[in-house]
C-alpha positions as CSV (number, residue, x, y, z in Angstrom):
1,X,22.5,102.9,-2.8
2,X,24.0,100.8,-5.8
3,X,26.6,102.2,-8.0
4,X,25.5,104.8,-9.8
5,X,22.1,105.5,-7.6
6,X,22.2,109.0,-5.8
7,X,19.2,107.8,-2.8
8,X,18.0,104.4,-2.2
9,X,14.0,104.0,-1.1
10,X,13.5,101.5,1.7
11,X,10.4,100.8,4.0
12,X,10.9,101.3,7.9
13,X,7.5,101.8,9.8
14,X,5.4,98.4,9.1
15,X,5.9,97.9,6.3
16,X,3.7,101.0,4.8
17,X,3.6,102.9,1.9
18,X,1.1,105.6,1.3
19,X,-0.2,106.2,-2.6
20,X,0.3,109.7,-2.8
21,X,-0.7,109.8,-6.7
22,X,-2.2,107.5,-9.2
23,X,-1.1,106.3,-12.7
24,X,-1.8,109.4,-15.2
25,X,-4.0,107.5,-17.7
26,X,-3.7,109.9,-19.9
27,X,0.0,109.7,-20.3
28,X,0.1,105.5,-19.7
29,X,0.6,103.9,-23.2
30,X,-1.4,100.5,-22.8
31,X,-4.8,101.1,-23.5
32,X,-7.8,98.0,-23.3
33,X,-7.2,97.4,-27.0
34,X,-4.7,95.1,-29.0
35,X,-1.9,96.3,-29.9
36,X,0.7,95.9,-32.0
37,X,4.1,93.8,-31.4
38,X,5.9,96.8,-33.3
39,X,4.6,99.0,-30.8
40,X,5.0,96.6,-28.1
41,X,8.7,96.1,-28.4
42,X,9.0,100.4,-28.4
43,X,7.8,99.7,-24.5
44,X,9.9,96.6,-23.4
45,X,9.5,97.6,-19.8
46,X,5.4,97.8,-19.8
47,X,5.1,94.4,-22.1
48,X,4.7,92.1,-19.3
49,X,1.0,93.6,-18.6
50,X,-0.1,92.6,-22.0
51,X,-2.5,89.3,-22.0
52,X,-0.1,88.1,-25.2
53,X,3.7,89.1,-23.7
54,X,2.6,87.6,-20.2
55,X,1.3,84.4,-21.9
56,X,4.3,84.0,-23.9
57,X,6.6,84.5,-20.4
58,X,4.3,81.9,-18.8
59,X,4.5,79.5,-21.5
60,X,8.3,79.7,-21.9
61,X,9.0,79.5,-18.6
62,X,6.6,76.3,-17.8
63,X,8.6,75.0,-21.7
64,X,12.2,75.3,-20.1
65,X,11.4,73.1,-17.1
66,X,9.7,70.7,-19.6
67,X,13.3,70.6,-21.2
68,X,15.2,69.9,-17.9
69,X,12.4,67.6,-16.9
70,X,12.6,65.2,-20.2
71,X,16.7,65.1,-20.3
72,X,16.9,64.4,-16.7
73,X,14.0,61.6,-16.6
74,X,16.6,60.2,-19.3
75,X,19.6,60.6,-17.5
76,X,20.8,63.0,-19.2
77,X,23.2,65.5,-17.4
78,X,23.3,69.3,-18.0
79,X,26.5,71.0,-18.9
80,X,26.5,75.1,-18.4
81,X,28.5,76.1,-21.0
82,X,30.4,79.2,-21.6
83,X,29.4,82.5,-23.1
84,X,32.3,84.4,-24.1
85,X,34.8,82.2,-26.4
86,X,37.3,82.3,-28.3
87,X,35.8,79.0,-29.9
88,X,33.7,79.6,-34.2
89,X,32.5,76.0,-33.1
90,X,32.5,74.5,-36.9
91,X,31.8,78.3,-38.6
92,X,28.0,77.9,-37.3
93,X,27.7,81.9,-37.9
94,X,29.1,85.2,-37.5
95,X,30.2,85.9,-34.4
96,X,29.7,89.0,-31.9
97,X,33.1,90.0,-31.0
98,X,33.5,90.7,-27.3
99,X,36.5,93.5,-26.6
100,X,37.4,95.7,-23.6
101,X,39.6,98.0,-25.9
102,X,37.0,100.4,-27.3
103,X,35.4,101.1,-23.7
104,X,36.3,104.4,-23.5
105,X,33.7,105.3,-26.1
106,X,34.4,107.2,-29.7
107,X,37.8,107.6,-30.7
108,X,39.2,105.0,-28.2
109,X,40.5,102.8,-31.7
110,X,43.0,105.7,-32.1
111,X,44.7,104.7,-28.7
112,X,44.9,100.9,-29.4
113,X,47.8,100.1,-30.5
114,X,48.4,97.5,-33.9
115,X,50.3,94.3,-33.8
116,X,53.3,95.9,-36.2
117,X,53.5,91.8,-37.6
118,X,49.9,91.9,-39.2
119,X,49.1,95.2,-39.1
120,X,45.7,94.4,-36.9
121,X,44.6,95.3,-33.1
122,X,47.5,93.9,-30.7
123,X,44.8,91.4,-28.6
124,X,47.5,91.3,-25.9
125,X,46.4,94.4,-24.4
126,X,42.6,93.0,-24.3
127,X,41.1,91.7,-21.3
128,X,41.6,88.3,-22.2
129,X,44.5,88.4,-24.3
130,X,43.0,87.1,-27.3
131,X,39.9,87.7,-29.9
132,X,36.9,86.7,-27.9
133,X,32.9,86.4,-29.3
134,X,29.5,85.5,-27.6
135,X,29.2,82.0,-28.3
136,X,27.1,80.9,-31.4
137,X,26.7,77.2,-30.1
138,X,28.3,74.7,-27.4
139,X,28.3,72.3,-28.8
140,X,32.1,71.9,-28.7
141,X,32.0,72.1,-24.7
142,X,29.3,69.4,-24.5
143,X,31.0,67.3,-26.8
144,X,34.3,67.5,-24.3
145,X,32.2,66.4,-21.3
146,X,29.9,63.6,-23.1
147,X,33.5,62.1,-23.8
148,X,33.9,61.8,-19.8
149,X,29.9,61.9,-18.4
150,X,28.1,59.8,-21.3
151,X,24.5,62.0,-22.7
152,X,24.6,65.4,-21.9
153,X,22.9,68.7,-22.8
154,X,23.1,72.3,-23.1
155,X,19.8,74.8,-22.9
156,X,21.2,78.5,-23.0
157,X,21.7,81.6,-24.6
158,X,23.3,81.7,-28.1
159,X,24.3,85.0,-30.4
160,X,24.7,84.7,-34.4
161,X,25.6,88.2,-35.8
162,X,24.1,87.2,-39.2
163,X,22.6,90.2,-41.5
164,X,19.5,88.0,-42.4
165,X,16.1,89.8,-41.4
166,X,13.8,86.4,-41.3
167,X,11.5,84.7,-39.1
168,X,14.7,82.2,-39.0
169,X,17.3,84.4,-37.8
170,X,17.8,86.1,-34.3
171,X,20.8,87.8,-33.0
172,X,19.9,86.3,-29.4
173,X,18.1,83.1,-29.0
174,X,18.3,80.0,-26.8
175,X,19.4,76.9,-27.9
176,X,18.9,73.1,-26.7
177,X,22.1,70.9,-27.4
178,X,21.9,67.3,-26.7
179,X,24.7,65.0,-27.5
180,X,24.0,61.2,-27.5
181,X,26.8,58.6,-27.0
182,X,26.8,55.8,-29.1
183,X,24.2,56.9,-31.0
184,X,23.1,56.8,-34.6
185,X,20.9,58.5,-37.1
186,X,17.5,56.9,-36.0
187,X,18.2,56.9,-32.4
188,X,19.0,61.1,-32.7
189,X,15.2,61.1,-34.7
190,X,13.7,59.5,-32.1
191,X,15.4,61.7,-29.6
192,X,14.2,64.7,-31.2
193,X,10.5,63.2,-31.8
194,X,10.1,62.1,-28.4
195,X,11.3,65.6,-27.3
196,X,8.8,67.7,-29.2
197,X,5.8,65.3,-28.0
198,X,6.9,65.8,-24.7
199,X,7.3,69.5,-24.8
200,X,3.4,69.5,-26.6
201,X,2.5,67.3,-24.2
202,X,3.7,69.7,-21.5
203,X,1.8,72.9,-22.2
204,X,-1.4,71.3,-23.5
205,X,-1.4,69.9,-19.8
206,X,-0.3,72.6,-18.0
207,X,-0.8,76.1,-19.7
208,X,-4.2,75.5,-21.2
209,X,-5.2,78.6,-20.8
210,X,-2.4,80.4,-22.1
211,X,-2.4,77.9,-25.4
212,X,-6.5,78.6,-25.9
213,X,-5.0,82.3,-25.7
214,X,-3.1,81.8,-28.8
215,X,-5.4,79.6,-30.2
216,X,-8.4,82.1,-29.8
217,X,-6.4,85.1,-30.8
218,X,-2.8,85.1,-32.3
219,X,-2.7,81.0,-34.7
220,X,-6.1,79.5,-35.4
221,X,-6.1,75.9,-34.9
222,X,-3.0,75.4,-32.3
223,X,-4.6,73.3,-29.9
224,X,-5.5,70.6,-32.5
225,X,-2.0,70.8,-34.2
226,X,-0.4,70.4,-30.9
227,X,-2.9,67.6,-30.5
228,X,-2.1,65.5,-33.3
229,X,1.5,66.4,-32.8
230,X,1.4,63.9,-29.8
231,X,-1.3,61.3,-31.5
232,X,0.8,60.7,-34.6
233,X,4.3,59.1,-35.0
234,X,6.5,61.2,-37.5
235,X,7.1,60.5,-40.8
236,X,10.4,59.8,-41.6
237,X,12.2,59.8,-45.3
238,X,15.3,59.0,-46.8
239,X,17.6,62.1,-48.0
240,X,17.0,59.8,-51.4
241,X,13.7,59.9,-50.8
242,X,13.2,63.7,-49.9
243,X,15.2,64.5,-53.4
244,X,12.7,62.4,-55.2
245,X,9.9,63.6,-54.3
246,X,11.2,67.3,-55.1
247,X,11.5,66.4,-58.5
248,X,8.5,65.2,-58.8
249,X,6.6,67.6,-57.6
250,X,8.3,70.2,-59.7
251,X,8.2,68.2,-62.6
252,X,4.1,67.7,-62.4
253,X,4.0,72.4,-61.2
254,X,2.6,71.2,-57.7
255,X,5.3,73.1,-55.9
256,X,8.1,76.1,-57.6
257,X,10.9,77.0,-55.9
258,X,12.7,79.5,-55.8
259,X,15.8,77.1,-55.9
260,X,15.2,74.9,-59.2
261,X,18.7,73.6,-59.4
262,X,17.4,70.0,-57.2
263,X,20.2,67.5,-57.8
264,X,21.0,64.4,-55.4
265,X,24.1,65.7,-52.9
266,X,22.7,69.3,-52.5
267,X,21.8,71.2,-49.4
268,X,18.0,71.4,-49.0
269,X,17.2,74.9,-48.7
270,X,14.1,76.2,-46.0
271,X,11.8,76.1,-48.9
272,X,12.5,72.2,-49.7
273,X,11.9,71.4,-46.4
């Protein structure tokens, strides 16, 4: 048995099992209805049986070798990099902090002992022997190796401990990292365009189903947007450009921001873009 396990269940005689007792379908919590994602997440282990959860996994996984698959046909070479750092990588978010001296559960703080300099946890006694985080990006370990192995890419895991309940923000998510040598602005853009057509290109051609799925019951109209994603090149404007256009649709009451403060040199907000 593993650690932890009292008995461990293995099959000897042919490989049989007998069904002693069915599922109690009074007692099992998916039903042939729709349900809810709220109520969905309450039952992570039972998801996968749902028709939307299992498209979703088949969709994402067929998406991540559609990543691999349009790096590599560019020569591109893929860098794993680390998850536990000691790296902010540029202050790209706040940072999980990743510590071996509170394992001993509640009150375990009382026996750390404080760096009598700055008055803060002595990080010698950690496991590493320094502050350590989940990584929010790695970028800075893909630049390192670009410098020695020319394009390269990292498609992983990445943790942001930001307090921002939006569709925008996760505290888990996976992130795609290209870096380009000898690169400029236009070449990135057409990077990125050519990526997204790709990865459009990818499930229209082979999850169909799953994509009518979503088309059918969860976003009306997917199918054709991914469609014309791939038939149309993307516009492209100047940050100049962008800035003008914001005025002047505020000016004429087509659009109101939230943000009305629009000036040349600052950052465009999600509701700009």
């Amino acid at each position: 048995p593993a650690k932890g396990q009292a008995v461990e269940v293995s099959v000897r005689e042919s490989g049989k099992i007998k069904v002693i007792g069915g599922v109690e379908s009074a007692a099992y919590p998916l039903a042939k209805k729709q349900h809810s994602r709220e109520f969905l997440r309450e039952i992570a282990h039972l998801r996968p049986r749902t028709n939307l959860i299992g498209a979703v996994a088949r969709v994402r996984s067929s998406l991540s070798g559609a990543v691999h698959s349009f790096f590599m046909s560019r020569d591109f070479k893929y860098v794993h990099t680390p998850l536990i750092t000691s790296a902010d990588c540029e202050g790209a978010g706040e940072m999980f902090q990743v510590t071996s001296l509170l394992q001993k559960g509640e009150g375990a703080h009382q026996d750390v002992k404080l760096d009598p300099e700055t008055g803060r946890f002595d990080y010698k006694q950690d496991f590493f022997g320094r502050p350590t985080y989940l990584t929010v990006s790695g970028q800075l370990n893909v630049e390192n190796y670009a410098c020695a192995l020319s394009d390269v890419y990292t498609f992983g895991p990445c943790f942001r401990a930001e307090n921002s309940h939006t569709s925008r923000h996760l505290a888990e998510f996976w992130m795609i990292e290209p870096e380009l040598c000898f690169a400029n602005i236009h070449d990135n853009m057409k990077c990125a365009e050519e990526f997204i057509q790709h990865c459009a290109r990818h499930v229209l051609a082979h999850c169909r189903e799953d994509i009518a799925f979503f088309d059918k019951f969860i976003e009306k109209g997917l199918i054709k947007r991914l469609e014309n994603l791939i038939a149309e090149p993307f516009a492209r404007v100047s940050y100049t450009e962008a800035i003008e256009k914001l005025l002047k649709a505020q000016k004429s009451g087509k659009a109101k921001f939230e943000n009305t403060n629009i000036y040349w040199g600052f950052d465009l907000d999600s509701e700009h873009e």
